[in-house]
mmCIF file as Biopython writes it, N, C-alpha, C and O atoms, coordinates in Angstrom:
data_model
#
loop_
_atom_site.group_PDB
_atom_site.id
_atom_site.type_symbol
_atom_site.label_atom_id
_atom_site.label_alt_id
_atom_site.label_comp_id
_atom_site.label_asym_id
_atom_site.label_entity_id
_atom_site.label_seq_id
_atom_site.pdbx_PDB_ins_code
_atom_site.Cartn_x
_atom_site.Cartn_y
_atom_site.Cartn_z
_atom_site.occupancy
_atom_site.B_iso_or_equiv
_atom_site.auth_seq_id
_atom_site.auth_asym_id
_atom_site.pdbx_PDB_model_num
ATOM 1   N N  . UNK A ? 1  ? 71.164 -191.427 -174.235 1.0 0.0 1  A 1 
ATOM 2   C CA . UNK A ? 1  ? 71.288 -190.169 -174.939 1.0 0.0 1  A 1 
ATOM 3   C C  . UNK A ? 1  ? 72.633 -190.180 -175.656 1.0 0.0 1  A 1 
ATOM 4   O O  . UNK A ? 1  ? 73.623 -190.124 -174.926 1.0 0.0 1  A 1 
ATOM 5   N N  . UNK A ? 2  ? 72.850 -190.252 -177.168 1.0 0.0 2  A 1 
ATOM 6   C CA . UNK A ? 2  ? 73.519 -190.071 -177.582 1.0 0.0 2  A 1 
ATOM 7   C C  . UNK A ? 2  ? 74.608 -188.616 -177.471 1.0 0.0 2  A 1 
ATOM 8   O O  . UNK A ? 2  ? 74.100 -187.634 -176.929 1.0 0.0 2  A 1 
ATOM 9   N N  . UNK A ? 3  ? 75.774 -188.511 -177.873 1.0 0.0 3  A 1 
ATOM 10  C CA . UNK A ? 3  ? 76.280 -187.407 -178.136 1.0 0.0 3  A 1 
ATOM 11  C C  . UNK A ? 3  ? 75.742 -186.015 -178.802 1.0 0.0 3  A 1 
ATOM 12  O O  . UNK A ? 3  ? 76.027 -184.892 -178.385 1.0 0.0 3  A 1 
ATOM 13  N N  . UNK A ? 4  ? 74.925 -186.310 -179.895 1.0 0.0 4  A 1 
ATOM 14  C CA . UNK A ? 4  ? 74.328 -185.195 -180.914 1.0 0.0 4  A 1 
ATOM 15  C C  . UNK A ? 4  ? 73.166 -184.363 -179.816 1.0 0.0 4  A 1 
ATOM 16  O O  . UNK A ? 4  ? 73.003 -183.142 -179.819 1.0 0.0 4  A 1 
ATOM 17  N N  . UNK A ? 5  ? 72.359 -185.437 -178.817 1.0 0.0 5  A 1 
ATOM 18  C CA . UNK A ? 5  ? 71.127 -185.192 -178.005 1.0 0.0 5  A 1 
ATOM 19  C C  . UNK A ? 5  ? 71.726 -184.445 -176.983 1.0 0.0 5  A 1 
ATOM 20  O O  . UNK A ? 5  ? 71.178 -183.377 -176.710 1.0 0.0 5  A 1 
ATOM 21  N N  . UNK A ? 6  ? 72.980 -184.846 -176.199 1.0 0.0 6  A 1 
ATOM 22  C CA . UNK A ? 6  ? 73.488 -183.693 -175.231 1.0 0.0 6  A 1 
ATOM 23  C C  . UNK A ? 6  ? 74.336 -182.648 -175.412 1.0 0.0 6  A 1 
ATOM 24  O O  . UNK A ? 6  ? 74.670 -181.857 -174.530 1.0 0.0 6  A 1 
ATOM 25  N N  . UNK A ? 7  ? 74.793 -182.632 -176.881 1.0 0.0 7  A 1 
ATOM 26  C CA . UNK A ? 7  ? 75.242 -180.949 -177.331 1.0 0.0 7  A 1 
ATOM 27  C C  . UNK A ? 7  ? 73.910 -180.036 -177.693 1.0 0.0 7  A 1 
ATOM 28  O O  . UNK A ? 7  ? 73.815 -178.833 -177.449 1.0 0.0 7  A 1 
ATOM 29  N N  . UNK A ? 8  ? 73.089 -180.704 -178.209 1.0 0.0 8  A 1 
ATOM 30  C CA . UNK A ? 8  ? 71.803 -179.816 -178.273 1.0 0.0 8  A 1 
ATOM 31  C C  . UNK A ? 8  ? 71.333 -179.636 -176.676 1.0 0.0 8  A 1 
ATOM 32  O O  . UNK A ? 8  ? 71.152 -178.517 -176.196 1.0 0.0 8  A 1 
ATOM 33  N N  . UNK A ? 9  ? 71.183 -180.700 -176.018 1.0 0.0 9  A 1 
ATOM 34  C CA . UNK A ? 9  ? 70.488 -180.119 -175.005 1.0 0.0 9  A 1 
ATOM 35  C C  . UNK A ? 9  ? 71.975 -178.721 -174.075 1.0 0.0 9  A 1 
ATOM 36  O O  . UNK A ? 9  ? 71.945 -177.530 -173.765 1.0 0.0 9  A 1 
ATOM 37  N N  . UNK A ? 10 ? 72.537 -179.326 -174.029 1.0 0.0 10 A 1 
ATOM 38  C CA . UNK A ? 10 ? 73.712 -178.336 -173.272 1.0 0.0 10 A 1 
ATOM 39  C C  . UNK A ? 10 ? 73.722 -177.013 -174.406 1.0 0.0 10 A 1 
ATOM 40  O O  . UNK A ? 10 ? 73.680 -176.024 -173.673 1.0 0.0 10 A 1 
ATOM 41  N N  . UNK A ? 11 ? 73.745 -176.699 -175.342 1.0 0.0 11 A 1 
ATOM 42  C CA . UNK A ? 11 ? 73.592 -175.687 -176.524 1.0 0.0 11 A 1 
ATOM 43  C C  . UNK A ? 11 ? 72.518 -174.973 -175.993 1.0 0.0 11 A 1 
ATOM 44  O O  . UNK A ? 11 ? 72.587 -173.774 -175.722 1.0 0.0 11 A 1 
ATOM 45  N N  . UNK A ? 12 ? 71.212 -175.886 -175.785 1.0 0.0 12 A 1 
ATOM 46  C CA . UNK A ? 12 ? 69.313 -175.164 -175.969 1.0 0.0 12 A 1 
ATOM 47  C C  . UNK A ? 12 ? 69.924 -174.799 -174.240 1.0 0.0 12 A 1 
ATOM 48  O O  . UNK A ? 12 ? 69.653 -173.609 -174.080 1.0 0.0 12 A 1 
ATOM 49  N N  . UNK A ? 13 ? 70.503 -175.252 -173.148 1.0 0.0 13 A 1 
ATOM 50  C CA . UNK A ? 13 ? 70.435 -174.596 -171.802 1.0 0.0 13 A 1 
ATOM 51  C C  . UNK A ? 13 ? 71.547 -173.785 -171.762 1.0 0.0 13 A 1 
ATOM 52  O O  . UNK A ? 13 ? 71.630 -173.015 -170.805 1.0 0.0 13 A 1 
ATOM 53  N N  . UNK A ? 14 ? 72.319 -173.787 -172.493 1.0 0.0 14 A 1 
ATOM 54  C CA . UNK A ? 14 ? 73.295 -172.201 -172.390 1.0 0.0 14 A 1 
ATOM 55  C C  . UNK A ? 14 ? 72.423 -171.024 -172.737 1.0 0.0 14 A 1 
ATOM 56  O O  . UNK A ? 14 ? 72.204 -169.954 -172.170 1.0 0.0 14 A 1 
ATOM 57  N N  . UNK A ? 15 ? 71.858 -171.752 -174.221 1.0 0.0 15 A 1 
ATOM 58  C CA . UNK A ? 15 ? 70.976 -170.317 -174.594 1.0 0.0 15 A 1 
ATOM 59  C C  . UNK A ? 15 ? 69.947 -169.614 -173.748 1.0 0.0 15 A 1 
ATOM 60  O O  . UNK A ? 15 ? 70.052 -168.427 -173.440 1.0 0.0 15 A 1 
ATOM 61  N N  . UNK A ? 16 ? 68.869 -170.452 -173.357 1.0 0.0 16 A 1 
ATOM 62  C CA . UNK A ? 16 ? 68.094 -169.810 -172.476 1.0 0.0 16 A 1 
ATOM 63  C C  . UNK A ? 16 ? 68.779 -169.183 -171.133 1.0 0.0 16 A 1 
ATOM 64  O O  . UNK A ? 16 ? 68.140 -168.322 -170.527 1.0 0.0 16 A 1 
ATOM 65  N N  . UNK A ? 17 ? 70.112 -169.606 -170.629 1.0 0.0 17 A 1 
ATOM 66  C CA . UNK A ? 17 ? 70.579 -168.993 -169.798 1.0 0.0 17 A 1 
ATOM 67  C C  . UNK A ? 17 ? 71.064 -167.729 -170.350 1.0 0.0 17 A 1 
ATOM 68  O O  . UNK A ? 17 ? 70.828 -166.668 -169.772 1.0 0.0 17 A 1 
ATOM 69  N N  . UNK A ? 18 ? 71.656 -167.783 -171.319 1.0 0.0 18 A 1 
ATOM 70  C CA . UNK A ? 18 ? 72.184 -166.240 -171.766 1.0 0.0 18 A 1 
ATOM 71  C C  . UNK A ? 18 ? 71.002 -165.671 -172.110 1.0 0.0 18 A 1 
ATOM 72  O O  . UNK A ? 18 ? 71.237 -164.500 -171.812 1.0 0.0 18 A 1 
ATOM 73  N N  . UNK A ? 19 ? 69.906 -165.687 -172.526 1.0 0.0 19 A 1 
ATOM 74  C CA . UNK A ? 19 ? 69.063 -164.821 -172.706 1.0 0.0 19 A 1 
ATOM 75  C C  . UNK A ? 19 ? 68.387 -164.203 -171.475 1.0 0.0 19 A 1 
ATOM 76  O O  . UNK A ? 19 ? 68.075 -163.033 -171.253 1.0 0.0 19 A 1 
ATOM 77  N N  . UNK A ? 20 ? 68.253 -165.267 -170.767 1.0 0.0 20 A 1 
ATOM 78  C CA . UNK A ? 20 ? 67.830 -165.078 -169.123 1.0 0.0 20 A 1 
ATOM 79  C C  . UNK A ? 20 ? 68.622 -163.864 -168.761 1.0 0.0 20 A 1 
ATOM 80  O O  . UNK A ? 20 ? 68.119 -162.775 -168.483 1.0 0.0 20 A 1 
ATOM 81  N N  . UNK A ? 21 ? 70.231 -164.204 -168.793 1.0 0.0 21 A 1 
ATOM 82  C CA . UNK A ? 21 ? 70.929 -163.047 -168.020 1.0 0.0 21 A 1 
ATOM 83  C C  . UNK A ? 21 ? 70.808 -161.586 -168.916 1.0 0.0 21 A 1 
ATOM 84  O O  . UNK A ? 21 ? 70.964 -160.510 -168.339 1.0 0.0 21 A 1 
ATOM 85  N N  . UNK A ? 22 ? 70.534 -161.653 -170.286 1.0 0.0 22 A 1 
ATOM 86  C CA . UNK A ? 22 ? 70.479 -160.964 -170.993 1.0 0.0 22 A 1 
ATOM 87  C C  . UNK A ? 22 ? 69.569 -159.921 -170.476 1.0 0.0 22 A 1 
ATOM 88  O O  . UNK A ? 22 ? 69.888 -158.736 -170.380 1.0 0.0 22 A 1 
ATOM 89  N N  . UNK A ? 23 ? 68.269 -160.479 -170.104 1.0 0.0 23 A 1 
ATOM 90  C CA . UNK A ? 23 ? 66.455 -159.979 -169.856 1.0 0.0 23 A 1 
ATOM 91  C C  . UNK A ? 23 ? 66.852 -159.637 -168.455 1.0 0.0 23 A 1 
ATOM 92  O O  . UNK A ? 23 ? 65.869 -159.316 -167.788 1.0 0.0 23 A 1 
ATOM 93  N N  . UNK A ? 24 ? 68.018 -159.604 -167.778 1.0 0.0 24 A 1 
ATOM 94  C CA . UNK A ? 24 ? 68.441 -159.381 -166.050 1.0 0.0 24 A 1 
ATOM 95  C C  . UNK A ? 24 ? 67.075 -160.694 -165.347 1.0 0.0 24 A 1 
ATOM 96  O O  . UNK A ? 24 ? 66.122 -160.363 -164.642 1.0 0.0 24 A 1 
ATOM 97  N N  . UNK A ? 25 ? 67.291 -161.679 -165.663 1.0 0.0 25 A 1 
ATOM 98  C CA . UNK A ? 25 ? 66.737 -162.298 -164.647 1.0 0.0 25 A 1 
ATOM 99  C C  . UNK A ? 25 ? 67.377 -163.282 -164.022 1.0 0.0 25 A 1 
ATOM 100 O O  . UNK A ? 25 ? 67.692 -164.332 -164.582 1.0 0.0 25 A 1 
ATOM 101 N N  . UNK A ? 26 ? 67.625 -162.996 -162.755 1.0 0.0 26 A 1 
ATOM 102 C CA . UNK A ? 26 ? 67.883 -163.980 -161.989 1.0 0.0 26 A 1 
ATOM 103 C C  . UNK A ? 26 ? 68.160 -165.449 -161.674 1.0 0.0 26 A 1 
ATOM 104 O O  . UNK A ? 26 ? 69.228 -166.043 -161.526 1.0 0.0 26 A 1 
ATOM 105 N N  . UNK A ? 27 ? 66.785 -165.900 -161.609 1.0 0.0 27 A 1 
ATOM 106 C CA . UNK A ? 27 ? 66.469 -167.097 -161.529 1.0 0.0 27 A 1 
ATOM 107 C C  . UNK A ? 27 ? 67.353 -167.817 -161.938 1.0 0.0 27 A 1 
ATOM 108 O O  . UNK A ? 27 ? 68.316 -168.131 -161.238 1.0 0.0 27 A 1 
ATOM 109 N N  . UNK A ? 28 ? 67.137 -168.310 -163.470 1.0 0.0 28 A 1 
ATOM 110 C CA . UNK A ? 28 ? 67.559 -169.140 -164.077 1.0 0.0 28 A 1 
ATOM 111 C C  . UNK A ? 28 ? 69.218 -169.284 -163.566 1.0 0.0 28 A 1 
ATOM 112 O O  . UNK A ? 28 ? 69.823 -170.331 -163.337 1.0 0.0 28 A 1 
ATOM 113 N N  . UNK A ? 29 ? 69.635 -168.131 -163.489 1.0 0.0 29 A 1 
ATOM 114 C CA . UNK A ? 29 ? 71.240 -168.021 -163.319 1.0 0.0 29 A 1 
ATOM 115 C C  . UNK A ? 29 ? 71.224 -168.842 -161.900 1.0 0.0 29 A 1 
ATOM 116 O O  . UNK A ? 29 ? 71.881 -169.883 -161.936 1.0 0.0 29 A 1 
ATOM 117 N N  . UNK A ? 30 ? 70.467 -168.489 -160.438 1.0 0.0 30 A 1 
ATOM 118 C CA . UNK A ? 30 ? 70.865 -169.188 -159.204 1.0 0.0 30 A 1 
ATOM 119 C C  . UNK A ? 30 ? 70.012 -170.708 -159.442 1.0 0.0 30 A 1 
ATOM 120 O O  . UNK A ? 30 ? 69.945 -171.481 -158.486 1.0 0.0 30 A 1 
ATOM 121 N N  . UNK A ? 31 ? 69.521 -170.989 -160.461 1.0 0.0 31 A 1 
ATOM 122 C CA . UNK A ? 31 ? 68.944 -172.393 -160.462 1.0 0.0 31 A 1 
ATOM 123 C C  . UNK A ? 31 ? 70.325 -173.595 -161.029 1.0 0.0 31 A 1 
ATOM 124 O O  . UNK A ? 31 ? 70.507 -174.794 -160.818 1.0 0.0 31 A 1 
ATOM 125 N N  . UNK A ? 32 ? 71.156 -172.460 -161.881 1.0 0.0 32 A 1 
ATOM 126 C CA . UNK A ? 32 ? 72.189 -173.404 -162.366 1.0 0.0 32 A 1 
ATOM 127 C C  . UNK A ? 32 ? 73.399 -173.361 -161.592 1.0 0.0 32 A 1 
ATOM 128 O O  . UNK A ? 32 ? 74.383 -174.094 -161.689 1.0 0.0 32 A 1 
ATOM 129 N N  . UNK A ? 33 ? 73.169 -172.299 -160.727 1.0 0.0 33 A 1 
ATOM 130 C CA . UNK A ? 33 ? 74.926 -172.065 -159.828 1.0 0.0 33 A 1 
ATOM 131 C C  . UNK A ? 33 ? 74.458 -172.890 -158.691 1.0 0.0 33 A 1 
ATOM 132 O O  . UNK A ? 33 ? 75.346 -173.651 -158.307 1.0 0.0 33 A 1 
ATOM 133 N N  . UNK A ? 34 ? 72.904 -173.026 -157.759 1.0 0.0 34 A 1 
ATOM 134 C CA . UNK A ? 34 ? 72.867 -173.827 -157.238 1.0 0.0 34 A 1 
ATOM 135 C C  . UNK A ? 34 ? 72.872 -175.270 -156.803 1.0 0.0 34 A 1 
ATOM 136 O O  . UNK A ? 34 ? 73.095 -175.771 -155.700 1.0 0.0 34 A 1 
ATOM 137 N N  . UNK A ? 35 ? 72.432 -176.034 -158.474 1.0 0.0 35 A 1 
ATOM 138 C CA . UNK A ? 35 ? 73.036 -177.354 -159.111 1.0 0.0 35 A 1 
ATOM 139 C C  . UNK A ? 35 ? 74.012 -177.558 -159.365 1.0 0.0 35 A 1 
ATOM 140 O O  . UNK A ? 35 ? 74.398 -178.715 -159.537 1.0 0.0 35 A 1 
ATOM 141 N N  . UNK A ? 36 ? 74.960 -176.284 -159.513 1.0 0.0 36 A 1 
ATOM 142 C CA . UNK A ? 36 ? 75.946 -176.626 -159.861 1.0 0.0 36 A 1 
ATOM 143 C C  . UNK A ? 36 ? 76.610 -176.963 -158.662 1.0 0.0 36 A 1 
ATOM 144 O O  . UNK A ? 36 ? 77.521 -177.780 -158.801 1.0 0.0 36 A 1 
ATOM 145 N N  . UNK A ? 37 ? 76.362 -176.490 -157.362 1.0 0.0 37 A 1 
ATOM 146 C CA . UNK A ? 37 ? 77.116 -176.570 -156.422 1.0 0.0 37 A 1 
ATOM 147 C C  . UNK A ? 37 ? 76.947 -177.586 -156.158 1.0 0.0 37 A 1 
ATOM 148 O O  . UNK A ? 37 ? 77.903 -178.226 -155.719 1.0 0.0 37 A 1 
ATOM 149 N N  . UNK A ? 38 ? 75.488 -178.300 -156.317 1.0 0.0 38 A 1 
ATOM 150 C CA . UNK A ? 38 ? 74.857 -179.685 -155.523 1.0 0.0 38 A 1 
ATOM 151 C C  . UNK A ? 38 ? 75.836 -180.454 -155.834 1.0 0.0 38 A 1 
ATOM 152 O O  . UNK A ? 38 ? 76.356 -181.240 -155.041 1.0 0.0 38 A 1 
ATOM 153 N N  . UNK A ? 39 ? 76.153 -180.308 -156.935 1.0 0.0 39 A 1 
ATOM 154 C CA . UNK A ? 39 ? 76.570 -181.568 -158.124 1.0 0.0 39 A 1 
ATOM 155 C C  . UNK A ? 39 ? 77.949 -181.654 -158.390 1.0 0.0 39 A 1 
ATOM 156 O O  . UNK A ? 39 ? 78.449 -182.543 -159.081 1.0 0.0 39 A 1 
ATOM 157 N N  . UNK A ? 40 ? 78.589 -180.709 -157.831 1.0 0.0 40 A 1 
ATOM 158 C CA . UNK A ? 40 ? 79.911 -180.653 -158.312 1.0 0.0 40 A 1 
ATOM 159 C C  . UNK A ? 40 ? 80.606 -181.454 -159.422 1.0 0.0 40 A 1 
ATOM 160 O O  . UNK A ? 40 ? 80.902 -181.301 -160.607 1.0 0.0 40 A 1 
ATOM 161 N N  . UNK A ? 41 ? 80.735 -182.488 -158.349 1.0 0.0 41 A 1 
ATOM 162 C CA . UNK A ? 41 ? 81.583 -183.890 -159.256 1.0 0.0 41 A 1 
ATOM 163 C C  . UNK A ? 41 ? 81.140 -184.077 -160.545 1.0 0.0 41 A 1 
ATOM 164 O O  . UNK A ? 41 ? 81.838 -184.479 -161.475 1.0 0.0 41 A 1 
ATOM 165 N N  . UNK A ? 42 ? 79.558 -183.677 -160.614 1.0 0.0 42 A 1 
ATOM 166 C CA . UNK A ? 42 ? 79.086 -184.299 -161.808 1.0 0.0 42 A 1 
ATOM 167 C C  . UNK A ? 42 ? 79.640 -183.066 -163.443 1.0 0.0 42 A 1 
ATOM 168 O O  . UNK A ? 42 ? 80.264 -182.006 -163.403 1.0 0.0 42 A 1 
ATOM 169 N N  . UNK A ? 43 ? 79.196 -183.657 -164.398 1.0 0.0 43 A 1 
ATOM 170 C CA . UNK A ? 43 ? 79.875 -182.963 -165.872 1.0 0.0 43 A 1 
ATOM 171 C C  . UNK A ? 43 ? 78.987 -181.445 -165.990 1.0 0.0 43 A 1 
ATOM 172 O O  . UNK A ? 43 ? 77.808 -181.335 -165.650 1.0 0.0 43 A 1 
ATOM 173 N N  . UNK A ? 44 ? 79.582 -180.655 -166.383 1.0 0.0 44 A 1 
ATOM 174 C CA . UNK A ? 44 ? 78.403 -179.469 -167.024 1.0 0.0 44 A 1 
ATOM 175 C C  . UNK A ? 44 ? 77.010 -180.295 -167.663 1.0 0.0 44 A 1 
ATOM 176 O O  . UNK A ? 44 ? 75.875 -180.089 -167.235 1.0 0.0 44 A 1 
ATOM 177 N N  . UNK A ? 45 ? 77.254 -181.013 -168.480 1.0 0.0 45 A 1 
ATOM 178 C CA . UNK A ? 45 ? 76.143 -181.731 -169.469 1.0 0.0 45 A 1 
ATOM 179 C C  . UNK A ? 45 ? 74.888 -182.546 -168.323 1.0 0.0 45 A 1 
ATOM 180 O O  . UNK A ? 45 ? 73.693 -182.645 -168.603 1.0 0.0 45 A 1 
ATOM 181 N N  . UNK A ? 46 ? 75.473 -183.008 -167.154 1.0 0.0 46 A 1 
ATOM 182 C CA . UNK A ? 46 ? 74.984 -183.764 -166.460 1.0 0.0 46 A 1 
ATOM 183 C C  . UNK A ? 46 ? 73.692 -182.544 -165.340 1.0 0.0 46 A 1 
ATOM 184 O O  . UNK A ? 46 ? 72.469 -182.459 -165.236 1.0 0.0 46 A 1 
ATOM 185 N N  . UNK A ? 47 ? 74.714 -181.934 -164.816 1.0 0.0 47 A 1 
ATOM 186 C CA . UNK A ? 47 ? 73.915 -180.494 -164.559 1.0 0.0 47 A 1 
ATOM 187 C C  . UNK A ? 47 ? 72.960 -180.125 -165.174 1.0 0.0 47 A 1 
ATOM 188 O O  . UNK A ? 47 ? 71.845 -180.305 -164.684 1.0 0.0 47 A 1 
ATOM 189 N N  . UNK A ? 48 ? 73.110 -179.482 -166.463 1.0 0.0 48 A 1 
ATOM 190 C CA . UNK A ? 48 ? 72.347 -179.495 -167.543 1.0 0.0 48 A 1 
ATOM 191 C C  . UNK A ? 48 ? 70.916 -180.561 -168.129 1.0 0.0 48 A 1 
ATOM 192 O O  . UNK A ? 48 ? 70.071 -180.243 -168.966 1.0 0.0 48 A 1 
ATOM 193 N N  . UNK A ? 49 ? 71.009 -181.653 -167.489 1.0 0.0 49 A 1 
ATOM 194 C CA . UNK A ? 49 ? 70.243 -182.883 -167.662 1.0 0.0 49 A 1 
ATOM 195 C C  . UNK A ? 49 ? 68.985 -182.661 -166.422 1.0 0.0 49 A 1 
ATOM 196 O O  . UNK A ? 49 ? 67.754 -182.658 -166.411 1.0 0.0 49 A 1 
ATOM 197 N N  . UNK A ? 50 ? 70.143 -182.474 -165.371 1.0 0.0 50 A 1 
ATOM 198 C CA . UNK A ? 50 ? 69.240 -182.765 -164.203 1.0 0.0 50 A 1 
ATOM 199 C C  . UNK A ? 50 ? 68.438 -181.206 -163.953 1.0 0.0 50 A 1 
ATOM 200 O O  . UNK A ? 50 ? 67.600 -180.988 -163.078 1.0 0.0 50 A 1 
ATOM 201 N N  . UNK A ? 51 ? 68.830 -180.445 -164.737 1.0 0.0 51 A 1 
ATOM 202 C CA . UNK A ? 51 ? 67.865 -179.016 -164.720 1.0 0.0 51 A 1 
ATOM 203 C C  . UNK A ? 51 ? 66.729 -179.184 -165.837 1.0 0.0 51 A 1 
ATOM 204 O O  . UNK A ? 51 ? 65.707 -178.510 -165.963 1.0 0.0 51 A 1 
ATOM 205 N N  . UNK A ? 52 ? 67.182 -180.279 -166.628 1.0 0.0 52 A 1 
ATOM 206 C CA . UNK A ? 52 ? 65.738 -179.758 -167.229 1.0 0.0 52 A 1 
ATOM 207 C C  . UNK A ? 52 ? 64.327 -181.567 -166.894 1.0 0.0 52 A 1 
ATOM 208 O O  . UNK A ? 52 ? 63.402 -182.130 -167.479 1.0 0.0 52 A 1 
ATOM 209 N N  . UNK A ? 53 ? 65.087 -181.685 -165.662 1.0 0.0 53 A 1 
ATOM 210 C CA . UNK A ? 53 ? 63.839 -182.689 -164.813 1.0 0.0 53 A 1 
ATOM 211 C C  . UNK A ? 53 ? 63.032 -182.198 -164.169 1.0 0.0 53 A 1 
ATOM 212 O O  . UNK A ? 53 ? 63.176 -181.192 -163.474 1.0 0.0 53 A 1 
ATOM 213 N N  . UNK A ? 54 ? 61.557 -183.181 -164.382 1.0 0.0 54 A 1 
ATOM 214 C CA . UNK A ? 54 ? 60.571 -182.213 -163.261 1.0 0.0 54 A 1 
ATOM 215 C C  . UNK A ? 54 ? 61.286 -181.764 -161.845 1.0 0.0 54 A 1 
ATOM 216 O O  . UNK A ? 54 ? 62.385 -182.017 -161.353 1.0 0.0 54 A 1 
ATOM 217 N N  . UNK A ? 55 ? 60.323 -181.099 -161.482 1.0 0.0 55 A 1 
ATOM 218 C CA . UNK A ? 55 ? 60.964 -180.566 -160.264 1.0 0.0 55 A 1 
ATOM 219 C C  . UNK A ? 55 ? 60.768 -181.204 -159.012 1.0 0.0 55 A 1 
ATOM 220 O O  . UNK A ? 55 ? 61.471 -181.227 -158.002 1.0 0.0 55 A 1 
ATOM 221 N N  . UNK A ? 56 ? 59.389 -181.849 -159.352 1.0 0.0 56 A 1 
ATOM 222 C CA . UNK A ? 56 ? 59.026 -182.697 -158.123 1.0 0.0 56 A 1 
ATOM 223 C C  . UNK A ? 56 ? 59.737 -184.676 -158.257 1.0 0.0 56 A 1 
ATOM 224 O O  . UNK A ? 56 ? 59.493 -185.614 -157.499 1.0 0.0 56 A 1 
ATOM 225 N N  . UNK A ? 57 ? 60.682 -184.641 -159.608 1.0 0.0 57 A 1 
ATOM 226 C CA . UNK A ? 57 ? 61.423 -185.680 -159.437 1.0 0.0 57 A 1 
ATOM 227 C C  . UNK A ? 57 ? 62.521 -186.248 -158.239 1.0 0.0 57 A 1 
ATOM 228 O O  . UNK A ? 57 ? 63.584 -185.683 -157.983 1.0 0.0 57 A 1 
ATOM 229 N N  . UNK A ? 58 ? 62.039 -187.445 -157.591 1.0 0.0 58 A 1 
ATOM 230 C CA . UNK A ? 58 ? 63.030 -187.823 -156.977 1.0 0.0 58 A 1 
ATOM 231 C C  . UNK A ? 58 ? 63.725 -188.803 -157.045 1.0 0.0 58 A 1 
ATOM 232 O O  . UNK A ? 58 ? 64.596 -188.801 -156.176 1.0 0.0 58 A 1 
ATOM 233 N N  . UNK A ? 59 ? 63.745 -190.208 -158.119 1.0 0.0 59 A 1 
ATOM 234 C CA . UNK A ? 59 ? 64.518 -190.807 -158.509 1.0 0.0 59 A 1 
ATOM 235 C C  . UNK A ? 59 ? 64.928 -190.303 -159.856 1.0 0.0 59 A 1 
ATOM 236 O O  . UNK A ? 59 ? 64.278 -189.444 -160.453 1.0 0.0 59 A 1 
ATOM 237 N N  . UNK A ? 60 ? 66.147 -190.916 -160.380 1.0 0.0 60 A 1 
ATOM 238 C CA . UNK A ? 60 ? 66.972 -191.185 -161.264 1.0 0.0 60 A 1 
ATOM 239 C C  . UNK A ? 60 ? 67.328 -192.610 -161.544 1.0 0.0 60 A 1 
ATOM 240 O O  . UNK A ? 60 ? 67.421 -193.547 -160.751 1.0 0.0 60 A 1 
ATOM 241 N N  . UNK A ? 61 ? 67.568 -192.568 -163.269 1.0 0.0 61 A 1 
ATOM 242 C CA . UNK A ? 61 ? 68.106 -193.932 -163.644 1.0 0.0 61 A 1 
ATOM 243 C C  . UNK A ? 61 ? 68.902 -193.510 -164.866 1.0 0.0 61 A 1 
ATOM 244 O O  . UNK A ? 61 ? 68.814 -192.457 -165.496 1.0 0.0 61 A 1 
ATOM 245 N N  . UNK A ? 62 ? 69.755 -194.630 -165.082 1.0 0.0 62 A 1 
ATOM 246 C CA . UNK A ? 62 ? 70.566 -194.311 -166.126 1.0 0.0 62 A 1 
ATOM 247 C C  . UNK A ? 62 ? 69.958 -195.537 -166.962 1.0 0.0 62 A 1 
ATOM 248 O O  . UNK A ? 62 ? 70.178 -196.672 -166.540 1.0 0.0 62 A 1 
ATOM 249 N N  . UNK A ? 63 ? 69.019 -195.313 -168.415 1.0 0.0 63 A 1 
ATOM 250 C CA . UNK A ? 63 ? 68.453 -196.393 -169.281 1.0 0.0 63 A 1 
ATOM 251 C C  . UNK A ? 63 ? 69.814 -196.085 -170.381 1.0 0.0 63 A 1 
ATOM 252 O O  . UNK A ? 63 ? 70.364 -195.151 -170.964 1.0 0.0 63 A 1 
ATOM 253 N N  . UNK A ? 64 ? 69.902 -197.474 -170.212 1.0 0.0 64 A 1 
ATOM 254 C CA . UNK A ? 64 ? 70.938 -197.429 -171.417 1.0 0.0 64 A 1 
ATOM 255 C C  . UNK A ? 64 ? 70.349 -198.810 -171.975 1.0 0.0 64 A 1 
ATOM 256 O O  . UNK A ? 64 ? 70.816 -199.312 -172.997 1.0 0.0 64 A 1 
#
């Protein structure tokens, strides 16, 4: 994933989060504070990555 692909994707998951909190819903907000906690170490962008994976994913790879 280039640079241009993870400002859009981090851009397209701020937005739906602010609209989320906008509409008072929940969810979305404890889906990202709870990754966020998982993940600490990892980048906002990376967070951001791993929220928009299936849900029933359990590996990861880095294709480069």
């Amino acid at each position: 994933m280039n640079a241009d692909e993870l400002e859009k994707l981090t851009t397209e998951a701020l937005h739906r989060l602010s609209t989320a909190l906008a509409q008072a819903h929940r969810k979305p907000l404890t889906a990202v504070l709870k990754t966020r906690a998982q993940f600490h170490r990892d980048s906002f962008h990376n967070v951001c990555r791993i929220l928009n994976q299936p849900r029933d994913a359990r590996r990861v790879s880095d294709h480069r």
